[in-house]
C-alpha positions in Angstrom: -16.3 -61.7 -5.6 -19.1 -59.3 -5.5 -18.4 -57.7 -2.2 -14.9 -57.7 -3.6 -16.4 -55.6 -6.6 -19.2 -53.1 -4.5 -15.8 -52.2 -1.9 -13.7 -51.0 -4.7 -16.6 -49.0 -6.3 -17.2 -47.4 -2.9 -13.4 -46.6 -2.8 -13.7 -45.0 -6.2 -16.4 -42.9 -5.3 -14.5 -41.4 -1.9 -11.2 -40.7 -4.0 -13.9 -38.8 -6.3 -15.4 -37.0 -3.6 -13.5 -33.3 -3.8 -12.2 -31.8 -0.5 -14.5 -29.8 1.5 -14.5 -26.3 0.6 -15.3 -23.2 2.5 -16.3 -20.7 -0.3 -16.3 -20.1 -4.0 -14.1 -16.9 -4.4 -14.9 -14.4 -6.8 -13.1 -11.1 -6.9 -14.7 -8.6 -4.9 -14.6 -10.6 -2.2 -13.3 -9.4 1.1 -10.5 -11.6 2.9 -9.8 -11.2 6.3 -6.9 -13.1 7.4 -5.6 -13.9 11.4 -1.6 -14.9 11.2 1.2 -15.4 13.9 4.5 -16.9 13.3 4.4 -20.6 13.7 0.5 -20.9 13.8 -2.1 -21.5 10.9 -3.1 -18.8 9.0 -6.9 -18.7 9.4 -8.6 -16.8 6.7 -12.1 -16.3 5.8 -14.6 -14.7 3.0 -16.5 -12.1 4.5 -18.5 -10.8 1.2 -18.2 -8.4 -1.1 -16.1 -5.3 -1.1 -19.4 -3.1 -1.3 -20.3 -3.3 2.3 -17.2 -1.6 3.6 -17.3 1.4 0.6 -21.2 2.2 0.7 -21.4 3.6 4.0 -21.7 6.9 5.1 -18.9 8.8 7.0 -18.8 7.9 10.1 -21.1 4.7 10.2 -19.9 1.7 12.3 -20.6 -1.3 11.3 -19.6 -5.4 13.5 -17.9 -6.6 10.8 -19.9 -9.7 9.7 -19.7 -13.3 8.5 -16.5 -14.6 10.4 -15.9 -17.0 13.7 -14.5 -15.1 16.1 -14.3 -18.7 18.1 -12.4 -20.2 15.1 -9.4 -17.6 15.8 -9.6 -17.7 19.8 -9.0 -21.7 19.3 -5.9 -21.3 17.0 -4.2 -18.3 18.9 -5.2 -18.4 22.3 -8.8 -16.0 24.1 -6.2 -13.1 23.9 -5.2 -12.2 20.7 -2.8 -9.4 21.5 0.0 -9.6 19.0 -2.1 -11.4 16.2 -1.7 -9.9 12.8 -5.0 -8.7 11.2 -5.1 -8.5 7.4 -8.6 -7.4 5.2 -7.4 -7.6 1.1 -10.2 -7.1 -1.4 -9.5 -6.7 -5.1 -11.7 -5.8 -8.5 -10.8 -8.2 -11.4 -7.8 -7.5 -13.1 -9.9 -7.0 -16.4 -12.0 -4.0 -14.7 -12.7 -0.9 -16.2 -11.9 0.5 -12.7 -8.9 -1.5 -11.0 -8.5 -1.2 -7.6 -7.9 -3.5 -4.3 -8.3 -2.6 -1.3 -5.7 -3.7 1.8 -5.1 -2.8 5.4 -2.7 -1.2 6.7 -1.1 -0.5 10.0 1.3 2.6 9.2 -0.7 5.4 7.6 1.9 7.3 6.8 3.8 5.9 3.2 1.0 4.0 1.8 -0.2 7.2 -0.9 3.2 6.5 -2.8 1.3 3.6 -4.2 0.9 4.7 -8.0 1.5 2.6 -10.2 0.8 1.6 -13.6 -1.7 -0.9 -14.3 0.5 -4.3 -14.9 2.1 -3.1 -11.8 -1.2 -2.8 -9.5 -2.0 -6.4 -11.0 1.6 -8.2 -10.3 2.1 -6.5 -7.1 -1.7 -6.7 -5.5 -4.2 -8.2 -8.2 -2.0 -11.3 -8.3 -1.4 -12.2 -4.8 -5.2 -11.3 -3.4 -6.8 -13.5 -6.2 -4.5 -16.3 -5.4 -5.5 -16.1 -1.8 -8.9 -16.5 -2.6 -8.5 -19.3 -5.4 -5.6 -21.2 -4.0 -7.2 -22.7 -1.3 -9.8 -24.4 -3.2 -7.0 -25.7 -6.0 -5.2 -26.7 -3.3 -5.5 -29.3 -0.6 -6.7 -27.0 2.1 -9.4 -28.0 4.3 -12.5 -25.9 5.2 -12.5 -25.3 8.7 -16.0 -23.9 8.6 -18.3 -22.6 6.1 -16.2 -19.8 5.4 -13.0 -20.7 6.4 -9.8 -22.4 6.2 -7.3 -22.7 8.7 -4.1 -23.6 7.2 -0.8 -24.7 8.0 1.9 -22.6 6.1 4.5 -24.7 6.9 3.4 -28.0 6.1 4.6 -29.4 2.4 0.8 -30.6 1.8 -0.9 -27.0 2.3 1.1 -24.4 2.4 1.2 -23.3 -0.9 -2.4 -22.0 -0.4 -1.8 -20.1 3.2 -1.8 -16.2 3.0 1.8 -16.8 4.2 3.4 -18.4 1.7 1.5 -16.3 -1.5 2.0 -13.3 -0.4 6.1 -14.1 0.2 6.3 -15.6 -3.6 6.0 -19.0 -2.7 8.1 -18.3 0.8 11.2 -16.7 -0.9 10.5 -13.4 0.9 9.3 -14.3 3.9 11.5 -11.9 5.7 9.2 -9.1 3.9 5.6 -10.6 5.1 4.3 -7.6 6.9 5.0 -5.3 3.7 3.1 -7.8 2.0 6.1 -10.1 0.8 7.6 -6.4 -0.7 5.0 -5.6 -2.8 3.5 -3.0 -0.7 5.6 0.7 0.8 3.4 0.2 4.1 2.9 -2.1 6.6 -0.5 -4.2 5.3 -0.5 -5.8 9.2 -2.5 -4.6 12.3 -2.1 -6.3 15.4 -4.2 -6.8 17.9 -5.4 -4.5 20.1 -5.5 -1.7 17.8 -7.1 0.5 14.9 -5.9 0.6 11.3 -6.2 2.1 8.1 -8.3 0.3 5.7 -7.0 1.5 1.9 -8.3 1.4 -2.1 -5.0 1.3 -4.3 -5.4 1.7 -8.2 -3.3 2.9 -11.1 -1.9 5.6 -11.4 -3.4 7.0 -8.3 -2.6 7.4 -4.5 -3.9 5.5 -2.1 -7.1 6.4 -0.6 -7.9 5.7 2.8 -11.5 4.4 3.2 -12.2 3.9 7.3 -10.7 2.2 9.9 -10.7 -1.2 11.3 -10.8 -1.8 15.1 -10.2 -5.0 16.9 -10.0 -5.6 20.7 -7.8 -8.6 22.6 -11.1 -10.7 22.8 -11.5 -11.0 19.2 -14.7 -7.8 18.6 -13.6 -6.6 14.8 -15.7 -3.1 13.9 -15.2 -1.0 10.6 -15.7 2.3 10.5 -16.4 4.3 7.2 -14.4 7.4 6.4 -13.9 9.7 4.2 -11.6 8.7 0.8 -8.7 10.9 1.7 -5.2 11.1 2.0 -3.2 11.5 5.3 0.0 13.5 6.3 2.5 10.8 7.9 4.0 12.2 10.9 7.6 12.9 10.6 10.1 12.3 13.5 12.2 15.3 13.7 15.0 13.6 16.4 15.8 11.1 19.0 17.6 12.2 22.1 18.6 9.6 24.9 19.4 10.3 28.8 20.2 7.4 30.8 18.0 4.5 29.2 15.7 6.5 28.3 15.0 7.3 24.3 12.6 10.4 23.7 11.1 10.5 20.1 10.2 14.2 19.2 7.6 13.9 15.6 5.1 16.0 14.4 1.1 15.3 14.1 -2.0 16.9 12.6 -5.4 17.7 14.0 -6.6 14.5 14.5 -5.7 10.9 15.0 -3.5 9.4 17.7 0.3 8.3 17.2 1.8 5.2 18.6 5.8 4.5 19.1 7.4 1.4 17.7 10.8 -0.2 18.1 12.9 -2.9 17.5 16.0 -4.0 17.3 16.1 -6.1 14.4 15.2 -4.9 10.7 13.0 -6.8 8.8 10.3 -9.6 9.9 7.3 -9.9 11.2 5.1 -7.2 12.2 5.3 -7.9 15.8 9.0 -7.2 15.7 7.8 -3.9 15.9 6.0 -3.1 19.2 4.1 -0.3 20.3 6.4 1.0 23.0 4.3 4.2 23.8 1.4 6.3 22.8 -1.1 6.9 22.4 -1.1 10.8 22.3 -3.7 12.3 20.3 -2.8 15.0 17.4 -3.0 18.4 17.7 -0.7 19.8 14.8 2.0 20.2 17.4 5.6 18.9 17.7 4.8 15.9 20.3 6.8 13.4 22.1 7.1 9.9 23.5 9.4 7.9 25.2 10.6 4.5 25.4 12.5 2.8 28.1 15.5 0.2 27.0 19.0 -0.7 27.7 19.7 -1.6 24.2 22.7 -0.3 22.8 20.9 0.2 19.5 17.3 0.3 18.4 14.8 1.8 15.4 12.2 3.7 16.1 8.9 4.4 14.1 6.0 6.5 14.8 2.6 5.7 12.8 -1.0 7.2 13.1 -4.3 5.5 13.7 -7.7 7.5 13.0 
């Protein structure tokens, strides 16, 4: 009877024993988040917000506190394709509200402008339930400053970066544009640079520096100055043969990469970077894609 009683109280204490967790989130914490269709999402806390807006233009910086390993095991030692998300956010009670999200075309994000219940629905909302959700939830750490989490499975997904950002998976089409919330693409895929922005009311978007990751998993930041961009504009599409030839304009610095796809909506990596890159000038430029598709889109966004 004894032992009877001592394994029961053992039991008690394991189903008292919370789930291992890989942070306590505050706001002003910095997500990064590694996503592909059909894999975990595999997000981690990387710190506060300060050590990517304190830096002098121009400084680089290896951007710290994250397992490069941990991402090479869920999507394979060449991570081309990968979708690579940073989201930051004050509180929503801040004198100065603002969050701060990646973002892969640089050309519509300073549209962003809204009032102040709008900046905390549409980005507040979603980037503090990233970093709380996961702890509420039965998500387990993966490290000691990460999950990696299944978005498809009943038991966790309702704390991946998949399913919050998508209102609980009911705009999942939208994922890339931040479940619709966002005018820009919040993704940056692997190899690549990308925008890095601060959103508050009432205000465009500034962009901060730029993000840089190679196929083997090497994630820099560099610090920029907080201004606005000029998207280019494509000024026509001509076609000879199977050939498509995208005429756009640049400014005087930058490089522009060509994207297509067949199929509106989606994930970011329904949009491939068919051509580029070809540096800006302030000319008219042009690329061209190759296809035998009867019909396509085509976009054309800038990378510092």
């Amino acid at each position: 009877m004894k032992k009877y009683h001592l394994t029961a109280l053992a039991a008690l204490v394991l189903l008292a024993t919370p789930l291992a967790q890989a942070w306590t989130y505050s706001d002003g914490d910095t997500l990064l988040i590694f996503r592909e269709s059909g894999l975990n999402d595999v997000e981690f806390n990387i710190g506060n917000i300060s050590q990517f807006t304190n830096l002098p233009t121009g400084t680089t910086i290896t951007v710290p506190n994250w397992d490069a390993s941990l991402v090479t095991t869920t999507f394979g030692a060449d991570l081309t394709g990968v979708s690579v998300i940073v989201a930051a956010t004050t509180s929503s009670s801040a004198a100065s509200k603002a969050s701060w999200l990646t973002g892969q075309d640089t050309g519509t994000v300073v549209i962003e402008n809204g009032t102040p219940s709008d900046w905390q629905s549409k980005f507040w909302s979603s980037i503090n339930a990233i970093g709380t959700k996961p702890i509420l939830n039965t998500a387990t750490a993966a490290s000691t400053n990460a999950y990696s989490i299944d978005p498809s499975s009943l038991y966790t997904q309702g704390a991946s970066y998949d399913y919050i950002v998508t209102g609980s998976g009911q705009r999942s089409s939208q994922i890339a544009v931040f479940g619709g919330n966002a005018s820009f693409n919040v993704e940056g895929l692997a190899p690549s640079s990308f925008a890095f922005w601060r959103i508050a009311p009432r205000t465009s978007a500034q962009y901060t520096g730029t993000f840089t990751i190679t196929t083997a998993g090497l994630l820099t930041y560099t610090a920029g100055p907080l201004t606005t961009v000029t998207p280019p504009t494509i000024l026509g599409v001509t076609r000879a043969g199977n050939v498509s030839t995208v005429s756009f304009t640049t400014i005087g610095s930058g490089n522009y990469w060509l994207t297509y796809t067949n199929a509106l909506g989606g994930s970011s990596t329904n949009w491939p970077v068919v051509s580029g890159p070809i540096a800006g000038d302030t000319s008219n430029h042009t690329l061209t894609h190759t296809n035998s598709g009867a019909a396509g889109f085509y976009r054309v966004y800038r990378t510092p």
